[in-house]
Each structure stands twice: as C-alpha cells, then as structure tokens.
C-alpha positions in Angstrom: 0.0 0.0 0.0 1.9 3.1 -1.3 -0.7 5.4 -1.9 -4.4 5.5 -0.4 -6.1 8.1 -1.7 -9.4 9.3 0.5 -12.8 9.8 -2.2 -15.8 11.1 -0.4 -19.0 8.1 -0.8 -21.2 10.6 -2.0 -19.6 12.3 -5.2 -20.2 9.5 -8.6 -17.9 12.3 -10.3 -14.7 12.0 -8.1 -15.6 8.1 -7.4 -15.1 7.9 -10.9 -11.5 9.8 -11.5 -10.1 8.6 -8.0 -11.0 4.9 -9.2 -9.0 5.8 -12.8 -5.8 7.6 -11.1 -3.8 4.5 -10.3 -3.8 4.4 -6.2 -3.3 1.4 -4.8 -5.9 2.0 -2.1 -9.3 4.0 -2.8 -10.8 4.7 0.4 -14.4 5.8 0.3 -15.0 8.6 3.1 -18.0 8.2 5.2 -16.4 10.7 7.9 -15.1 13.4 7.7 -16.0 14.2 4.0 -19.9 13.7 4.2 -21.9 16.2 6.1 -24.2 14.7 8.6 -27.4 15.0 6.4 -25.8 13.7 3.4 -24.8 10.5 4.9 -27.8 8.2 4.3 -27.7 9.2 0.4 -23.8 8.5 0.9 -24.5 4.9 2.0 -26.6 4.4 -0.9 -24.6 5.6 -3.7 -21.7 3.6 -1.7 -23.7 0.6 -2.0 -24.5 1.1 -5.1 -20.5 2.1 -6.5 -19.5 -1.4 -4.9 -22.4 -3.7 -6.3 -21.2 -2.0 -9.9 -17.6 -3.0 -9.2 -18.1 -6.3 -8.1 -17.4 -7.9 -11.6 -14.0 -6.4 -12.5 -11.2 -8.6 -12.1 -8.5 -8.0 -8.8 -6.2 -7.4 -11.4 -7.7 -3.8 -12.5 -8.7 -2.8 -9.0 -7.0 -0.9 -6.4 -8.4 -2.4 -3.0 -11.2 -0.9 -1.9 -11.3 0.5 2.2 -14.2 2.2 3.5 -13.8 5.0 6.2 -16.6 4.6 8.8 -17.5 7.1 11.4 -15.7 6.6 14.7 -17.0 4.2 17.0 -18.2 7.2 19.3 -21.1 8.5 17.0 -23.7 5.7 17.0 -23.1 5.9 13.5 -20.3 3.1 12.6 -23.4 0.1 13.0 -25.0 2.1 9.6 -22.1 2.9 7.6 -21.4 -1.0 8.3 -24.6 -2.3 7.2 -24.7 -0.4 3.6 -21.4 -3.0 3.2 -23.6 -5.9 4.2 -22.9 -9.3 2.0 -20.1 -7.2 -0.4 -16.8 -7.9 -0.8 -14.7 -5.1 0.5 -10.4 -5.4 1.4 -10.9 -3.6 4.4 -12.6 -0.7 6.7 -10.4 2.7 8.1 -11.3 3.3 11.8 -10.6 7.2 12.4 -10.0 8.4 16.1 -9.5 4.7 17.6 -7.7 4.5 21.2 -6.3 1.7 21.3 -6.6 -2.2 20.5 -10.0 -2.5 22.3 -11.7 -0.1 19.0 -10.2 -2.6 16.7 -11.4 -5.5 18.4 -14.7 -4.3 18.8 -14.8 -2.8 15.2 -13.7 -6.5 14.5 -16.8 -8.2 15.7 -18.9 -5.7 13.9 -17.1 -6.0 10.3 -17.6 -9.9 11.2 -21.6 -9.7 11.4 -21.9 -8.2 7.9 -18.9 -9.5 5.2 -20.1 -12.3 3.1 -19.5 -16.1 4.5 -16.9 -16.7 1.7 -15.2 -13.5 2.6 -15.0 -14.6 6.2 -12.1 -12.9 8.5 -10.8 -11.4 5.2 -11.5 -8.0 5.7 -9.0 -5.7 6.9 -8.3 -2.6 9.4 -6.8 0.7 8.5 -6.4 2.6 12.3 -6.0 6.3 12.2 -4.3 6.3 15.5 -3.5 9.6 17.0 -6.4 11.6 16.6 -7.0 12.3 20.1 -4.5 13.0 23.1 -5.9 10.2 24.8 -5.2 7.8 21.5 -1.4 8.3 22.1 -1.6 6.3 24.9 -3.1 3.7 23.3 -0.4 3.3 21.0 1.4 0.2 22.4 -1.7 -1.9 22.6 -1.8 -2.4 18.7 0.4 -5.1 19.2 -2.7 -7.1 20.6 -4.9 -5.9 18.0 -5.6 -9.2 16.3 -5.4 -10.2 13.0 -7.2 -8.1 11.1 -5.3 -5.1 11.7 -3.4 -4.1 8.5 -1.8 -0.7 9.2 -1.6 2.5 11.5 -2.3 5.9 10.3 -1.4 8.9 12.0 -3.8 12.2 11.8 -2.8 16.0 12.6 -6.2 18.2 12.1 -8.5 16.1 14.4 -5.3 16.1 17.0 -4.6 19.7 16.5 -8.4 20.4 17.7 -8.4 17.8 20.5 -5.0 19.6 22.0 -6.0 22.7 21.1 -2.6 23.7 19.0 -3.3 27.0 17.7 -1.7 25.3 14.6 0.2 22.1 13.4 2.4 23.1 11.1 5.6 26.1 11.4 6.6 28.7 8.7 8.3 26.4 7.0 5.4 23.8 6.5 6.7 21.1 8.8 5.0 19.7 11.6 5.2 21.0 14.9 7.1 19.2 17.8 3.5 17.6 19.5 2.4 16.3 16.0 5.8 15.0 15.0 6.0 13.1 18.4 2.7 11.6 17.6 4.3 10.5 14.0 7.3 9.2 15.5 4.8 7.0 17.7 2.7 6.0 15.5 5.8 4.5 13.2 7.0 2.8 16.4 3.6 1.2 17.2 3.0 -0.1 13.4 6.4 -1.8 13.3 6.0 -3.5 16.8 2.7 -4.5 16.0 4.1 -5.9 12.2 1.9 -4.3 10.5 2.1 -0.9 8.0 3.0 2.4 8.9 1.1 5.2 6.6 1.9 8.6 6.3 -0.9 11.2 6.9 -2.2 13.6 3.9 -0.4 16.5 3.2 -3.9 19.2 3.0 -1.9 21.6 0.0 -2.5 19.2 -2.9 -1.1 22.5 -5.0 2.0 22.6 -2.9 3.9 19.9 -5.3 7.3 20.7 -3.4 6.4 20.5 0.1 4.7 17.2 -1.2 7.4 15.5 -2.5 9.4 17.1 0.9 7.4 15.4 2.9 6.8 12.2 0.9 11.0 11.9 1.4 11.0 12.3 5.2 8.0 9.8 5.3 10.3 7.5 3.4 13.2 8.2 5.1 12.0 7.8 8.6 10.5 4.3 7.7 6.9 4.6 6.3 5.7 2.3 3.8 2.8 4.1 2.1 1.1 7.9 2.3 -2.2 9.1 2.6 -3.3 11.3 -0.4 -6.2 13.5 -0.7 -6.3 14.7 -4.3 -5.7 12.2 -7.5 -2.7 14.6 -8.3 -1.0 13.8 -5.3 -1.2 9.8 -6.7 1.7 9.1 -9.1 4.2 11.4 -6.8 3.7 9.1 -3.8 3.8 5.9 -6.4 7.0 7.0 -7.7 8.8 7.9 -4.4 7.5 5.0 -2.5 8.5 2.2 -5.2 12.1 0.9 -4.6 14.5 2.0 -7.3 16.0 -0.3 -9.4 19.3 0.5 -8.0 18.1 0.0 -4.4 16.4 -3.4 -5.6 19.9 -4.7 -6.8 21.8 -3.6 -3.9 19.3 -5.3 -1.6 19.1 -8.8 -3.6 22.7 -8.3 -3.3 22.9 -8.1 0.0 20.2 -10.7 0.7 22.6 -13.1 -1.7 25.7 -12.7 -0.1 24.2 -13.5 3.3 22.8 -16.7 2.0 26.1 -17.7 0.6 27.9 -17.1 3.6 25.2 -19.4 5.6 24.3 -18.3 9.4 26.9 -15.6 9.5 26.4 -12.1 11.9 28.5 -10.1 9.6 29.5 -10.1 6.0 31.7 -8.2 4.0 30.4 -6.6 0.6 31.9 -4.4 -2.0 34.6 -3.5 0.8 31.5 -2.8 3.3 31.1 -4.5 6.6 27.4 -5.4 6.9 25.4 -7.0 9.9 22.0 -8.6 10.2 20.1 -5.3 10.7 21.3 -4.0 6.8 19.9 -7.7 6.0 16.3 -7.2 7.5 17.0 -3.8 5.8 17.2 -5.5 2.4 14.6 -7.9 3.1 12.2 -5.6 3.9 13.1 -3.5 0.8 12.4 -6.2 -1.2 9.3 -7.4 -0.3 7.8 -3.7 -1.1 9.2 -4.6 -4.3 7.5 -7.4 -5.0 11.1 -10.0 -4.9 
C-alpha cells in the first residue's frame, strides 16, 4: 500500500476519477468528508459504487477500504450495514484508542462480510487523533489479525490539544504532532503491520509534497495518505524501490545466504550486519522479490 487516496461516498464524479488515477488504495469517506445529512444518500450511492464493481477482475482494481464514522457517534453500525454481503479489502477506523476499538470494530465488520469473505477484511487505524489515543499506542500489538496498518492524523489532533496550529513557517509539523508521527511508526512496526503517512492538506504545494513524501520515506513509512488524484503518481513514484536499491538489496540478501548463518559479512569493501539484511529484506518485499 503506497498510496491510499481518500474519495468522499457521496460524489459518482470524483468516485469515478479517483477509481481511474492509479492508487493502490481508494478509500471511500463516510467521515469526515460527508456532512451529517448527506450520509444516508452517501450509503446508498456507496452501495451502489460497490455492487457495480463487483465484476471487475483484482487485477484492474486498487483495494477498496471504507472509512466509517468513529465508534463514538452511533453511526459506525449504519455505515457498516450499507457493506452488508459485499466484498470489500478492508474498513479505516478514524480516532481509535487503542486495541479495544479494533477488536470491537472487528466483531462488527464480522456480522456483515459475506460467508466466503470470512475474516478477510481488513483494518486501517488512524491512531492519533485524540491525546488520549497516544496512549493507546502500544496496545496495537494485541490488535488481532485483522489489523493491516496505522495511520497517523494532525487536524483532528490539532483540535483535541487545542494547538493554535500544526504546522511552522516552513510547512513542517510541529514538535507535539511530529512526536505523535514518530509514535505512530514505532507502534505499526512493533505491531508488524504498515505504517502510513498522513495527507499532506496543499495538494497545489507539489514541493512541500514531495518534501514530505521523502522524510515519510526516510524515517521508515511504507505508504502515504493522499487527498487529491494529483497527489497519486508522486507518492507511487517515491514510494516504489528503485532499481538501484532493488539490486543492492538482492545483493545483499545473496551474499548473506552464501555465507550461511553468518552475523556479519563483508560486501563491495562494506562491513554489513543482520540489521542491513532485514533492511534489504524488507526493501524487497515492497518490491514485490
């Protein structure tokens, strides 16, 4: 999952373009995206967009997520229940605390997917929405199966904290909401799952994009959230190994295996342990090797 690009459920028009801009991920917005009264027609059309894709192949279809409305608004049971007997990869939770909402979430997804669907579907958290949520952060670990990935957010955070704002001058996030990034990459990769990038709201700031698509790669992300098509074949790009970094890996993974159960090898005049090899291994998995 490189790029998951958010589509509100209740536009056919941008259902249609975000479907055709090459994500990997589509995830239909039921949240934040929908105003309150528009969410029953949003169901609907939902319904309706996911009965009409039923019949395409895997092969020319990103996976298909739903966001739901947080667990909190009494509204999660009916954004469920418009999936009811469809096929869908998985559900996004947004402003979960902790292992408990995915568990819980869990048991709901499991009264609705189709029988030979069973246990299939899949859990996007957004995971640092709230202050409280940061202190849920370690319990992921115990999330169960269907747990997929963590997300971190910075706009519902900002308003829970009361931050006056969440980025500086220079477009970077603030210390609080970098602390809760850092976290949330710690918490995906001790729970083995993926860690996702949040959006970056200035879909005309191609730049500051790309900036921020490098640090998310840099720090150890996998994918990035995306909230405009545009913002699509930048993350896909930037997020798929190079070939150079795909041959140095297989490289390294290769001269490890030739040199049997050994702690340390020596390549190309480079002492390398078994941290550059779970490095490489890694590396080349997101490449499909």
């Amino acid at each position: 999952m490189r790029s998951l690009l958010f589509v509100p459920a209740d536009s056919t028009r941008k259902i249609e373009k975000a479907l055709a801009c090459g994500a990997d991920v589509i995830i239909f917005d039921l949240e934040d995206s929908v105003a309150a009264a528009a969410k029953p027609a949003a169901r609907e059309l939902l319904r309706e967009t996911l009965q009409g894709l039923a019949d395409r192949s895997q092969a020319e279809m990103p996976r298909l997520y739903v966001r739901v409305n947080a667990l909190d608004t009494g509204l999660t049971a009916a954004d469920l229940e418009c999936l009811r007997g469809l096929r869908v990869d998985g559900i996004m939770l947004p402003k979960a605390e902790g292992a408990g909402c995915v568990r819980r979430l869990s048991a709901m997804i499991g009264g609705v997917e189709p029988s030979d669907h069973r246990g299939a579907t899949r859990i996007i958290v957004v995971a640092t929405e709230t202050a409280k949520a940061i202190f849920g952060l370690p319990s992921y670990a115990s999330a169960g199966p269907r747990l997929a990935a963590l997300t971190w957010g910075a706009e519902d955070l900002r308003a829970d904290i009361g931050a006056r704002d969440n980025r500086s001058p220079d477009g970077r996030h603030t210390e609080p909401f970098r602390l809760a990034r850092s976290l949330c990459l710690f918490a995906a990769v001790a729970a083995g799952v993926e860690p996702i990038d949040t959006v970056f709201p200035n879909f005309r700031d191609e730049a500051g994009f790309k900036q921020e698509c490098d640090e998310a790669l840099r720090d150890g992300f996998t994918g990035k959230m995306a909230i405009h098509p545009d913002q699509v074949p930048i993350i896909n790009e930037m997020f798929s190994p190079s070939p150079q970094a795909v041959a140095r890996a297989q490289a390294i993974v290769d001269a490890f295996a030739a040199a049997g159960d050994a702690g340390v090898i020596g390549l190309n005049g480079e002492m390398l342990d078994r941290p550059h090899l779970l490095h490489a291994q890694r590396l080349l998995a997101r490449a499909g090797r």
